[in-house]
DRENKE-213460 format. One line per 2 residues: their letters; for each residue x, y, z of N, C-alpha, C. Coordinates in nm, 2 decimals, padded with zeros to 4 digits. Layout:
A = X:Y:Z:X:Y:Z:X:Y:Z; ...
***
This chain:
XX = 00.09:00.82:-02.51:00.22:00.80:-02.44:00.24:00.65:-02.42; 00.34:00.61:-02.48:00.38:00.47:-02.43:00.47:00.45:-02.35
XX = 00.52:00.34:-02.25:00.64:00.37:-02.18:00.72:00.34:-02.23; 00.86:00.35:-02.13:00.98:00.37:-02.17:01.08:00.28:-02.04
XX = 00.98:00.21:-01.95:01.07:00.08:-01.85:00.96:-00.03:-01.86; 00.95:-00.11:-01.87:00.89:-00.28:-01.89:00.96:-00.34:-01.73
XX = 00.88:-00.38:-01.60:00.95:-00.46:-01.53:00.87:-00.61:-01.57; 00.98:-00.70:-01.64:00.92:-00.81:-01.74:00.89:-00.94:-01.64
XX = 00.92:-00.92:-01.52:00.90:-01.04:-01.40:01.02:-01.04:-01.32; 01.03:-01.15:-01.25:01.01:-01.32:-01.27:00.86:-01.31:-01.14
XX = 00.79:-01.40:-01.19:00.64:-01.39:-01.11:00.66:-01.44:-00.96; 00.62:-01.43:-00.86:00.68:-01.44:-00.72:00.85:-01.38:-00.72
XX = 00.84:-01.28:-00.78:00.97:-01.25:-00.71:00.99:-01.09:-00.65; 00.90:-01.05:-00.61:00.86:-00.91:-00.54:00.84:-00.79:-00.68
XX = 00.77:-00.83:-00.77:00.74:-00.74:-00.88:00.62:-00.68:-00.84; 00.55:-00.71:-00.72:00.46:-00.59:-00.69:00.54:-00.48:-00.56
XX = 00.60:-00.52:-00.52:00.66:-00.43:-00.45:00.76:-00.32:-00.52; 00.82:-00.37:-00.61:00.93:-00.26:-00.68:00.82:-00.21:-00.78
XX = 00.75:-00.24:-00.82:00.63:-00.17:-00.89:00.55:-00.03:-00.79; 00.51:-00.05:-00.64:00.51:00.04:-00.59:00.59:00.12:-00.54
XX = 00.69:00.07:-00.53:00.80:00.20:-00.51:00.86:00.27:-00.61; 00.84:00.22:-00.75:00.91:00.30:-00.90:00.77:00.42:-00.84
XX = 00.63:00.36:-00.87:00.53:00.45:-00.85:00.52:00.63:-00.73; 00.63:00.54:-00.62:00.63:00.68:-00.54:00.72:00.79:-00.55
XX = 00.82:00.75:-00.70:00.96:00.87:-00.72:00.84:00.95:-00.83; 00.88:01.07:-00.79:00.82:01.22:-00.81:00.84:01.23:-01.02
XX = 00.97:01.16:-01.04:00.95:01.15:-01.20:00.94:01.05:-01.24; 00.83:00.96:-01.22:00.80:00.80:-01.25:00.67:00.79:-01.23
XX = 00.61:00.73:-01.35:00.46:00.70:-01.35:00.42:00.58:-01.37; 00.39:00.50:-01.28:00.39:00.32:-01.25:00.22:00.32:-01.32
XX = 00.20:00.23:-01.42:00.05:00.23:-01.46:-00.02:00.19:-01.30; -00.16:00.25:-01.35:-00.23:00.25:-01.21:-00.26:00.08:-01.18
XX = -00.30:00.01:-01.30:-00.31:-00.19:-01.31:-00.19:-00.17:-01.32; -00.17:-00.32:-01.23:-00.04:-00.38:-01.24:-00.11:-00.49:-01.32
XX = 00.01:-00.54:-01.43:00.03:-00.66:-01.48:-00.10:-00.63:-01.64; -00.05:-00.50:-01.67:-00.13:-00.49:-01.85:-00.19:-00.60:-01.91
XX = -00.02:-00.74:-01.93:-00.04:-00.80:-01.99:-00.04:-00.77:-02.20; -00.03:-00.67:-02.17:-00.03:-00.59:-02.31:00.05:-00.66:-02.44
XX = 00.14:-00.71:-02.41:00.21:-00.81:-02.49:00.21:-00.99:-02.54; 00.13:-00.99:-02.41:00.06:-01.14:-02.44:-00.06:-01.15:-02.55
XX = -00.02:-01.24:-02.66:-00.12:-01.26:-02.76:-00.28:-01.26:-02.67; -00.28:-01.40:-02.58:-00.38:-01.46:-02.52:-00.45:-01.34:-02.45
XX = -00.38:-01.24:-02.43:-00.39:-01.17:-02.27:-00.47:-01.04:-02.31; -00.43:-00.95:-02.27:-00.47:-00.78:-02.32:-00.46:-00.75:-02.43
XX = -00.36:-00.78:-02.53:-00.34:-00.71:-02.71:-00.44:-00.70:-02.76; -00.55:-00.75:-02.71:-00.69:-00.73:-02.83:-00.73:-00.65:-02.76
XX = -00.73:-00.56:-02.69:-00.79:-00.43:-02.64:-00.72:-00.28:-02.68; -00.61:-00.33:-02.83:-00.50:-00.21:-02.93:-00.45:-00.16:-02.80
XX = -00.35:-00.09:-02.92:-00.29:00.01:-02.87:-00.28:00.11:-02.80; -00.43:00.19:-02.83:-00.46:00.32:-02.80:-00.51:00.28:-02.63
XX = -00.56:00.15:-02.61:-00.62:00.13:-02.45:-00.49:00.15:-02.36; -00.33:00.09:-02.45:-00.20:00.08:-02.40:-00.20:00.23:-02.34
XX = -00.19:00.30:-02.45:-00.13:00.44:-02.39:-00.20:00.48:-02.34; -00.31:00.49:-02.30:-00.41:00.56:-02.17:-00.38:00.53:-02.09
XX = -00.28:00.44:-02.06:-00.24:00.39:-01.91:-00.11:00.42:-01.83; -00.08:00.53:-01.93:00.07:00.64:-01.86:00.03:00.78:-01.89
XX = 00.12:00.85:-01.85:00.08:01.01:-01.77:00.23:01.08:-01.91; 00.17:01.19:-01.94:00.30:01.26:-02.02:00.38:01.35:-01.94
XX = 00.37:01.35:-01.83:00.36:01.44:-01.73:00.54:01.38:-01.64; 00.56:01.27:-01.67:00.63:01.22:-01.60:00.77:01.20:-01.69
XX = 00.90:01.16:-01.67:01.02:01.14:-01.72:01.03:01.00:-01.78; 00.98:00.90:-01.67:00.97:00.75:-01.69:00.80:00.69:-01.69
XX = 00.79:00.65:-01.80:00.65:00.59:-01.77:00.65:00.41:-01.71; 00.62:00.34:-01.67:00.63:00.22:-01.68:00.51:00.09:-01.63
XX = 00.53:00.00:-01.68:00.48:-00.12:-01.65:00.51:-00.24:-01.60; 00.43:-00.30:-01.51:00.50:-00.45:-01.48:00.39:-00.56:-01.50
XX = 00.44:-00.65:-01.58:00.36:-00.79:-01.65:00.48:-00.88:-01.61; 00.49:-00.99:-01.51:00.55:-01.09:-01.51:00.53:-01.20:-01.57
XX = 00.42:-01.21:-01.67:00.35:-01.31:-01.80:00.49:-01.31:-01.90; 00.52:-01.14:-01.90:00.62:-01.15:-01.97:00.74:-01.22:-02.01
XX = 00.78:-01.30:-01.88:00.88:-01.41:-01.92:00.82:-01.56:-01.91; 00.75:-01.61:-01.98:00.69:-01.77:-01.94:00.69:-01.78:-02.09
XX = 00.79:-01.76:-02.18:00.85:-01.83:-02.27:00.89:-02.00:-02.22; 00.85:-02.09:-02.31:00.77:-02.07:-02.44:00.64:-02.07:-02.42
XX = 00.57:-02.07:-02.32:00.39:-02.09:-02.27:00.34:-02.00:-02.32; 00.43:-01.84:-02.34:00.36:-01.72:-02.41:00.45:-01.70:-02.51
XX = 00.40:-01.69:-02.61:00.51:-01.70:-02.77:00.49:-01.52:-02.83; 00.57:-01.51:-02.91:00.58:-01.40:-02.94:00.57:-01.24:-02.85
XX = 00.60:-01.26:-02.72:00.59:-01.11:-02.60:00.71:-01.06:-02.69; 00.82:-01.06:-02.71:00.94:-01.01:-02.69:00.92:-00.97:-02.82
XX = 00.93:-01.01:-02.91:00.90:-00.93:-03.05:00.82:-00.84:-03.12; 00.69:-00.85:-03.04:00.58:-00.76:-03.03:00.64:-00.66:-02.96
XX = 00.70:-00.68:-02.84:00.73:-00.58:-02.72:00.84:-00.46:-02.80; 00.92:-00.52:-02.87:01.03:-00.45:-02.91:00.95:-00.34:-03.05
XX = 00.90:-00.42:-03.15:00.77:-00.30:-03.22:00.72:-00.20:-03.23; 00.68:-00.24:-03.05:00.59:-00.08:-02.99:00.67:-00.05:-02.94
XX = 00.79:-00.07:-02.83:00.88:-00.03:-02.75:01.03:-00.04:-02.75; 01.12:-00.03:-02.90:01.19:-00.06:-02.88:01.31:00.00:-02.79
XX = 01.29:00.15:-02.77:01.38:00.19:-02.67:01.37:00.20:-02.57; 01.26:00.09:-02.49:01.27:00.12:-02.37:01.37:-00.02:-02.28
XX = 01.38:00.05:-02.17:01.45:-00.02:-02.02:01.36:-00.11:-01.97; 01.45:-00.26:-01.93:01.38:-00.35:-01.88:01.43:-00.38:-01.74
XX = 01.38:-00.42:-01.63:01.43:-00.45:-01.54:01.37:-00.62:-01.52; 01.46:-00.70:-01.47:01.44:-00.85:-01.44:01.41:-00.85:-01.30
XX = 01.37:-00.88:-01.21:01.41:-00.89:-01.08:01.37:-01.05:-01.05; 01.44:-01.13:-00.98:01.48:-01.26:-00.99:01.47:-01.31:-00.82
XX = 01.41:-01.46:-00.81:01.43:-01.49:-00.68:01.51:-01.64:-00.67; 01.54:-01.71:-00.58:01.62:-01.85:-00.59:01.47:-01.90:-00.68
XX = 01.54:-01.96:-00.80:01.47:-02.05:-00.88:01.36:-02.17:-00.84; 01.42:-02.21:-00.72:01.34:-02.32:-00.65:01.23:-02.28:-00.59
XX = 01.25:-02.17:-00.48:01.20:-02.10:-00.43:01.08:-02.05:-00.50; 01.12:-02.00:-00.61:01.00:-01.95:-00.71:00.91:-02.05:-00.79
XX = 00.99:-02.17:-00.83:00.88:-02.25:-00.91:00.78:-02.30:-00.79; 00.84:-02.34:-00.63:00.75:-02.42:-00.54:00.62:-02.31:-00.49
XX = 00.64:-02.19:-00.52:00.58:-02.05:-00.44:00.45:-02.04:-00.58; 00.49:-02.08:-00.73:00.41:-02.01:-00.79:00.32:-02.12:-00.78
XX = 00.36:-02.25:-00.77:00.29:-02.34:-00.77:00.17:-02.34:-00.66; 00.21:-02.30:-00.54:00.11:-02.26:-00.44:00.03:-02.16:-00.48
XX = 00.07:-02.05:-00.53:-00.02:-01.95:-00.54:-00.12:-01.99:-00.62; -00.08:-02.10:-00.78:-00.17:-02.14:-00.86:-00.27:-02.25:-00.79
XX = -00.21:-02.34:-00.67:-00.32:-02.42:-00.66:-00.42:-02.35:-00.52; -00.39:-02.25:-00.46:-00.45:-02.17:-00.38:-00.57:-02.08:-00.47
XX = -00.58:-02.06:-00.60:-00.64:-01.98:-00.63:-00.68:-01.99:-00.79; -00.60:-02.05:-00.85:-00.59:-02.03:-01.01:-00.59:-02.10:-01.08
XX = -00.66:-02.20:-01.02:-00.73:-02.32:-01.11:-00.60:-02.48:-01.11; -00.47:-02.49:-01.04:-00.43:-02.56:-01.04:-00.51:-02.68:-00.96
XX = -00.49:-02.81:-00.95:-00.59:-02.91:-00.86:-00.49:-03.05:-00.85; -00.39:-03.03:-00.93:-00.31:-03.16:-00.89:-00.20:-03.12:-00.78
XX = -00.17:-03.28:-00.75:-00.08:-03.25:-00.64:00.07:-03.19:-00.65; 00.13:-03.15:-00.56:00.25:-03.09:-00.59:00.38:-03.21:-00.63
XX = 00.32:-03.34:-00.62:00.41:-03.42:-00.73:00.34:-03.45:-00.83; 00.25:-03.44:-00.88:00.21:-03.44:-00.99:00.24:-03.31:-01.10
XX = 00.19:-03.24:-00.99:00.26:-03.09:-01.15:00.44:-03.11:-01.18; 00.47:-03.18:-01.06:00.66:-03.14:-01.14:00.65:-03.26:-01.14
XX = 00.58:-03.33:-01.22:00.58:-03.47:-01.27:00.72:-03.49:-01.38; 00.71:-03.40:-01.47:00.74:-03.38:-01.58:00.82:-03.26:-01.55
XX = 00.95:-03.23:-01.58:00.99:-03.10:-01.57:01.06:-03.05:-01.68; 01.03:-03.18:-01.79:01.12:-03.03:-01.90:01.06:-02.98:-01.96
XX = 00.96:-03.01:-01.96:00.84:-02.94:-02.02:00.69:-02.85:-01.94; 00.72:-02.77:-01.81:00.67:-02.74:-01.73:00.67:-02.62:-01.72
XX = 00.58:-02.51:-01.69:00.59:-02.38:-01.67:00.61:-02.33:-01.55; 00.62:-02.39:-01.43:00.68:-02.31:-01.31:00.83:-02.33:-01.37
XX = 00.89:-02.43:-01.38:01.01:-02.49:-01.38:01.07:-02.38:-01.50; 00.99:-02.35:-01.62:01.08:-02.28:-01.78:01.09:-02.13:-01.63
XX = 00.97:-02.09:-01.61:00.93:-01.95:-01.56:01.09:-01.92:-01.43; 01.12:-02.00:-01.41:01.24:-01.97:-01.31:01.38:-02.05:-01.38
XX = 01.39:-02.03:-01.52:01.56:-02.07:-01.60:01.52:-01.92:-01.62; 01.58:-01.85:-01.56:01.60:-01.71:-01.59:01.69:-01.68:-01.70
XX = 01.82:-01.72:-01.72:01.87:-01.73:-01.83:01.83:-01.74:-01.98; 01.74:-01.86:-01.97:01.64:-01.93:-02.08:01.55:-01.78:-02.11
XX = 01.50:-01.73:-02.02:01.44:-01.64:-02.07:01.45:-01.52:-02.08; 01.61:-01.43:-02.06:01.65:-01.32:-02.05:01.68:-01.35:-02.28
XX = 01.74:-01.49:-02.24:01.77:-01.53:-02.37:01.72:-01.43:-02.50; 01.55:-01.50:-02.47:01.46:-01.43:-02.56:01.50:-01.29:-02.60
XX = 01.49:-01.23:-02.48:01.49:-01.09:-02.47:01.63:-01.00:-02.56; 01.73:-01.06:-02.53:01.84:-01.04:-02.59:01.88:-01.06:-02.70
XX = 01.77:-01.14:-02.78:01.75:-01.15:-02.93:01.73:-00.98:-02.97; 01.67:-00.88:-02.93:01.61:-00.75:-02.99:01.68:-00.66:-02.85
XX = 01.68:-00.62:-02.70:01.73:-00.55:-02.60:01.87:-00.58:-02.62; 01.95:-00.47:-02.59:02.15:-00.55:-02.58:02.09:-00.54:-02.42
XX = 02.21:-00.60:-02.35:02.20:-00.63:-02.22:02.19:-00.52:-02.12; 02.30:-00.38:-02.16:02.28:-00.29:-02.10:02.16:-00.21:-02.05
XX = 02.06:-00.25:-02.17:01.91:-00.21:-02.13:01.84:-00.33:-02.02; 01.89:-00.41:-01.97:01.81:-00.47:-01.91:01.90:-00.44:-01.73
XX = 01.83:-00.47:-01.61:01.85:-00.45:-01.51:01.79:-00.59:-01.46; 01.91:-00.66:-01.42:01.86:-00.79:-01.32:01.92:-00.74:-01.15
XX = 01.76:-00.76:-01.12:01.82:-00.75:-00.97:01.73:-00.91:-00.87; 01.74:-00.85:-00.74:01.71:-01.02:-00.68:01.59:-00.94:-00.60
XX = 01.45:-01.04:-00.55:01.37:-01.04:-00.48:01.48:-01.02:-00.30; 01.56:-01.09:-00.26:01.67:-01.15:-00.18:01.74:-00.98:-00.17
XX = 01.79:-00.90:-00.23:01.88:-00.79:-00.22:01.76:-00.66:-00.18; 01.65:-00.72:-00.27:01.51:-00.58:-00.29:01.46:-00.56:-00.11
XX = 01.48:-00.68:-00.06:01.43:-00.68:00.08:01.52:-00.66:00.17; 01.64:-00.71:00.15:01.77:-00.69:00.27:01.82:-00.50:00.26
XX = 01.86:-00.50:00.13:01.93:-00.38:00.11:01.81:-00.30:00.03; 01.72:-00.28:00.03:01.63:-00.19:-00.04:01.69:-00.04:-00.07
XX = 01.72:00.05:00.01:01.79:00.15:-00.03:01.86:00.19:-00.13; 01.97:00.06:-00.09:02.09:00.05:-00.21:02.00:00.01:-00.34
XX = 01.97:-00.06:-00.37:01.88:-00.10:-00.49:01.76:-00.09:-00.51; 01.70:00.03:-00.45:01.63:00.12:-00.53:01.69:00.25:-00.61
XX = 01.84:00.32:-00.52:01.90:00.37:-00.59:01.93:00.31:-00.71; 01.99:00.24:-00.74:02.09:00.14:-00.82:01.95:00.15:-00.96
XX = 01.84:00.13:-00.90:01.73:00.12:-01.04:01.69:00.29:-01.07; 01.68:00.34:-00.99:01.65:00.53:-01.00:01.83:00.58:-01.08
XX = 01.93:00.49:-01.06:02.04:00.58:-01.15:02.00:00.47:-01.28; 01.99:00.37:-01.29:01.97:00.28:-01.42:01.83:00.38:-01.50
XX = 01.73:00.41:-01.45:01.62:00.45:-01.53:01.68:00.64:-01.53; 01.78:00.67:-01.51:01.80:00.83:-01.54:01.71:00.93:-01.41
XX = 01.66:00.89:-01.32:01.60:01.00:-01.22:01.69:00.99:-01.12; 01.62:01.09:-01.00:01.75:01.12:-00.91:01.76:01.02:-00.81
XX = 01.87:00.97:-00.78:01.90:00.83:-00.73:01.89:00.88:-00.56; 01.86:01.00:-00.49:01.84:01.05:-00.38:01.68:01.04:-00.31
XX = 01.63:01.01:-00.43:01.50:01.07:-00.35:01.45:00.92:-00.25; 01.36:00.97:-00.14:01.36:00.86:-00.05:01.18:00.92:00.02
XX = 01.16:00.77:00.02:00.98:00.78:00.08:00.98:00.68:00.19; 00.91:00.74:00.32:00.91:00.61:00.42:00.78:00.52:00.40
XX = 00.73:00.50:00.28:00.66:00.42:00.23:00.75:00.29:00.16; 00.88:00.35:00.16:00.98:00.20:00.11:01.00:00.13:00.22
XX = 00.95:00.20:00.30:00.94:00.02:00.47:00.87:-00.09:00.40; 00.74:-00.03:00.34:00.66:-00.14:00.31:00.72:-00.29:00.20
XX = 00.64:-00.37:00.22:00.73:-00.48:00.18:00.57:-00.60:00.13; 00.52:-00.58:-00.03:00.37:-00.61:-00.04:00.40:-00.73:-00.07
XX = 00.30:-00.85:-00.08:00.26:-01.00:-00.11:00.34:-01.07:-00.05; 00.43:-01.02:00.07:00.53:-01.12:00.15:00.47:-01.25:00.12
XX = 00.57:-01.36:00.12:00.54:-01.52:00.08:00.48:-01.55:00.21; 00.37:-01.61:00.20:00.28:-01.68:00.36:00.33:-01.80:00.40
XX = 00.36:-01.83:00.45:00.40:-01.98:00.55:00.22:-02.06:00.56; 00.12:-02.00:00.52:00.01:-02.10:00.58:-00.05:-02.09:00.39
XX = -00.11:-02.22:00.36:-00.21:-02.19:00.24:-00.34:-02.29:00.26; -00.38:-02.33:00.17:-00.56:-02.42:00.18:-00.53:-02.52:00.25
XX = -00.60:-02.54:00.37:-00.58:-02.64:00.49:-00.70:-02.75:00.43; -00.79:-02.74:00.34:-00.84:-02.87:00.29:-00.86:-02.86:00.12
XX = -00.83:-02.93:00.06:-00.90:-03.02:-00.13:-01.02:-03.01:-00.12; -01.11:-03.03:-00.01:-01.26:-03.03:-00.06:-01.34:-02.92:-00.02
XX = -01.30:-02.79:00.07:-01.38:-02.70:00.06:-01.34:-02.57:00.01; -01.16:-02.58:-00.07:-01.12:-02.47:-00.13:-01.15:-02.34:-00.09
XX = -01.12:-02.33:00.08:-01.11:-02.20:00.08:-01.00:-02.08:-00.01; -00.92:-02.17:-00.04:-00.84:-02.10:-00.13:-00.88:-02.02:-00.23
XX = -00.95:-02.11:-00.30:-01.05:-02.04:-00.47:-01.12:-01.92:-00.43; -01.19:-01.95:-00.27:-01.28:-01.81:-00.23:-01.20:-01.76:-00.22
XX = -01.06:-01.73:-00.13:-01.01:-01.65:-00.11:-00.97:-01.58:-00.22; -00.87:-01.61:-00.31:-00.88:-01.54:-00.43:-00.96:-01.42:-00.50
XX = -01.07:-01.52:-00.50:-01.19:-01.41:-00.56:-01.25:-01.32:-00.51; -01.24:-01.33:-00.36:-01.25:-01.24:-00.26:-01.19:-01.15:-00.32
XX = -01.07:-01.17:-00.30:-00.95:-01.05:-00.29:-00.90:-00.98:-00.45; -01.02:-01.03:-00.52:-00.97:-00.97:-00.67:-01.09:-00.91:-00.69
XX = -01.19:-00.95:-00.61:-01.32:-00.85:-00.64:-01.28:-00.74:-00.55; -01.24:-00.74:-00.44:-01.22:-00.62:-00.34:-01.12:-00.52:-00.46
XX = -01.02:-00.57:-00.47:-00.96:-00.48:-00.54:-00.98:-00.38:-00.64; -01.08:-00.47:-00.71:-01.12:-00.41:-00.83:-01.25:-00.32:-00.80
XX = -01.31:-00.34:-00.70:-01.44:-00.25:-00.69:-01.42:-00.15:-00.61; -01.30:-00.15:-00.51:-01.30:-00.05:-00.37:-01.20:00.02:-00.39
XX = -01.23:00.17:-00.33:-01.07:00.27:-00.32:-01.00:00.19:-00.22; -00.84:00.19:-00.25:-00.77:00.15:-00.21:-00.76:00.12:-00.05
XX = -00.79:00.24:-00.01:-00.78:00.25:00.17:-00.88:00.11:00.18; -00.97:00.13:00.14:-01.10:00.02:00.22:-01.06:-00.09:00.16
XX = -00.99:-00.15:00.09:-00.94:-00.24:-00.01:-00.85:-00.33:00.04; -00.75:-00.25:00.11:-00.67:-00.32:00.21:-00.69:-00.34:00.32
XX = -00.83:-00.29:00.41:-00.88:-00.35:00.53:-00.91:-00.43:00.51; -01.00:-00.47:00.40:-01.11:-00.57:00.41:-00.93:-00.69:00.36
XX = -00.88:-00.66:00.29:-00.80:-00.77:00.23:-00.74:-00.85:00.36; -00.69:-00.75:00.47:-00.62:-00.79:00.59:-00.73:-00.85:00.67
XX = -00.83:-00.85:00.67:-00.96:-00.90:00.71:-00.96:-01.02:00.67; -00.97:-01.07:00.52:-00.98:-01.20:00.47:-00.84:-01.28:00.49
XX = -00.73:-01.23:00.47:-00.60:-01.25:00.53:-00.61:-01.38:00.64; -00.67:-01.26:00.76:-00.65:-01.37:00.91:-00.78:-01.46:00.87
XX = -00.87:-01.45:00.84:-01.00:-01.51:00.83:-00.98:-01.66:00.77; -00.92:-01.64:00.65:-00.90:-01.78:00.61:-00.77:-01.88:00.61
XX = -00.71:-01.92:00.72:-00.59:-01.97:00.69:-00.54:-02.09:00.61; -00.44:-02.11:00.57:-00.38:-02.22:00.51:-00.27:-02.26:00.54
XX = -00.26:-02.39:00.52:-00.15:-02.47:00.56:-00.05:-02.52:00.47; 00.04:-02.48:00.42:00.14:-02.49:00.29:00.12:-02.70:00.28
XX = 00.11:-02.70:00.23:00.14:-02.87:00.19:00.33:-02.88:00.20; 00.36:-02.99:00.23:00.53:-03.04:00.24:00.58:-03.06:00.09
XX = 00.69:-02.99:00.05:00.79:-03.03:-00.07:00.84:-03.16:-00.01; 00.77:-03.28:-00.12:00.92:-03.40:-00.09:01.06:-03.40:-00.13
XX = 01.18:-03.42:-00.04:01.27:-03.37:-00.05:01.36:-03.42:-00.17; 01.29:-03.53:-00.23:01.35:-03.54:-00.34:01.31:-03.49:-00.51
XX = 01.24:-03.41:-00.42:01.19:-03.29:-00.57:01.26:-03.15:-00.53; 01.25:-03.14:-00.47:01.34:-03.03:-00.42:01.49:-03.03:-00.47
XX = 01.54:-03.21:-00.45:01.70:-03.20:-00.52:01.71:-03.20:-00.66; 01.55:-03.25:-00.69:01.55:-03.22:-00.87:01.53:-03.11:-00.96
XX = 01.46:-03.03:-00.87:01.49:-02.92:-00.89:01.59:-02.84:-00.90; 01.67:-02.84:-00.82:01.81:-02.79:-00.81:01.87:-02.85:-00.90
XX = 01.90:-02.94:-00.93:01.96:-03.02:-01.04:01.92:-02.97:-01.19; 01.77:-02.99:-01.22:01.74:-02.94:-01.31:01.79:-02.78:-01.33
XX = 01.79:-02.66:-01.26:01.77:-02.56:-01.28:01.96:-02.52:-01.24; 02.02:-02.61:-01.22:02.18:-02.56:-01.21:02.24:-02.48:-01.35
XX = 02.19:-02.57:-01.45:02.31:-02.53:-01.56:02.28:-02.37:-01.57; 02.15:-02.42:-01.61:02.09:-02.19:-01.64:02.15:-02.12:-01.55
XX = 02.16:-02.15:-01.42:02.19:-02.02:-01.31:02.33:-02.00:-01.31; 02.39:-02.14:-01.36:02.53:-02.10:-01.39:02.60:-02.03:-01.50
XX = 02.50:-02.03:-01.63:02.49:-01.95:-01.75:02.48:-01.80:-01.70; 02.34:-01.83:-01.62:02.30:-01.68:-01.57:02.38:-01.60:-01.49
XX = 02.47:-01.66:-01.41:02.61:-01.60:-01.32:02.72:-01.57:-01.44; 02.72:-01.62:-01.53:02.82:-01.58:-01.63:02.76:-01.45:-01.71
XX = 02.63:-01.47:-01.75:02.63:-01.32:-01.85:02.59:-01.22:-01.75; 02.57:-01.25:-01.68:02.55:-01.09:-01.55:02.62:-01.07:-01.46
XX = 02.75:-01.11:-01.41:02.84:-01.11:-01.31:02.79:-01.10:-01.20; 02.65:-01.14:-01.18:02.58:-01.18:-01.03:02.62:-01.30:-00.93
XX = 02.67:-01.29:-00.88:02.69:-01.43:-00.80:02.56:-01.51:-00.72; 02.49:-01.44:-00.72:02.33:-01.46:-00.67:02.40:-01.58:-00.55
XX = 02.46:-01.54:-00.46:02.53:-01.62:-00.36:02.44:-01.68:-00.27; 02.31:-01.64:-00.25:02.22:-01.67:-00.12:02.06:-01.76:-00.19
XX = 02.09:-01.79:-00.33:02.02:-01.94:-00.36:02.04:-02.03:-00.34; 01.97:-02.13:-00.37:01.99:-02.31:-00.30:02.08:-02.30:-00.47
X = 02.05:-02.31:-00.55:02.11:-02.41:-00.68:02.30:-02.30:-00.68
***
């Protein structure tokens, strides 16, 4: 069984949250891993095909996946034309957050955990050539997609609408994917990886890196219940203190990332009214 919805990213923009809520409608089967990766040369593909489809249920109406690797064109080359191959008829969903917002957020997550180690002016040293910066020109990378998807198969919604108005726009994705746009779980209160206000309070003893690996070994070895104590456990245990955006990266940012969002307000009739750019 292969699926038939791809949520393709944008990375920090609540793609684990709408990932667990596709998972709790009664004809929707969310792979049990988030983030396959299946389409990335570098990533999962060399584990075939046949590993793919073990990872959805026939049982269900919608099968689906979320990899937000999937848009970090050009860093990952060829997702979209591979993707289309094995999947050409399936539904994509975008979900999108303020651009700035997202390149400053992924950057924290990376130097909190993921091997980043320069400073937050040194990574946006360079920004036309940068992967937080390409990973939030949303435009730039729906682009790709719309080489092989027409647009109607794609669903752009906002991190910003998923939290305010959740209801409405989970309906709005339950009538886009064909199930019943009524059904409702009081497990949609929940609201996962909310952005933290505190990150690694020192460079030299990287609680950060522990934290990480903490929280990716817990995951991976424990049923879920006990998985999320201990995670809320390491949570309070190690705090961090976000380091300061200087404010003249912040205006370059915006600058840099205008033209796209203004492209991007034109092919989707989004007004995405509540971003900085």
């Amino acid at each position: 069984m292969l699926p038939n919805l791809v949520i393709i990213g944008a990375e920090k923009s609540g793609t684990s949250s709408l990932h667990y809520y596709l998972s709790l409608h009664s004809d929707i089967h969310m792979s049990k891993q988030k983030e396959l990766n299946f389409f990335n040369e570098n990533l999962s593909r060399k584990k075939g095909l046949a590993w793919y489809e073990r990872q959805f249920s026939t049982r269900h109406r919608v099968n689906g996946e979320t990899s937000p690797h999937y848009t970090r064109y050009p860093h990952e080359k060829g997702v979209v034309r591979y993707m289309h191959e094995v999947i050409p008829q399936a539904k994509l969903i975008y979900i999108l957050r303020d651009p700035v917002e997202r390149a400053l957020s992924a950057y924290f997550d990376a130097w909190c955990g993921y091997g980043e180690d320069r400073s937050v002016e040194e990574a946006f040293q360079d920004l036309e050539n940068n992967i937080y910066v390409d990973v939030s020109r949303y435009h730039f990378q729906l682009e790709q997609y719309l080489k092989y998807y027409p647009l109607d198969r794609i669903l752009v919604l906002t991190a910003e609408e998923l939290k305010d108005q959740r209801e409405a726009v989970l309906k709005k994705v339950f009538r886009f994917l064909g199930v019943d746009e009524n059904f409702f779980c009081r497990e949609f209160a929940r609201m996962l990886n909310r952005s933290k206000e505190r990150y690694r309070r020192t460079r030299k003893e990287k609680p950060g890196w522990i934290k990480r690996r903490v929280l990716m070994a817990v995951q991976a070895c424990l049923p879920g219940a006990v998985s999320r104590i201990i995670i809320r456990w390491v949570e309070r245990a190690v705090p961090f203190e976000r380091p300061s955006v200087p404010e003249d990266l912040q205006k370059k940012l915006t600058e840099i990332l205008h033209d796209d969002v203004q492209k991007l307000r034109e092919l989707t009739g989004i007004p995405f009214s509540t971003w900085s750019v």
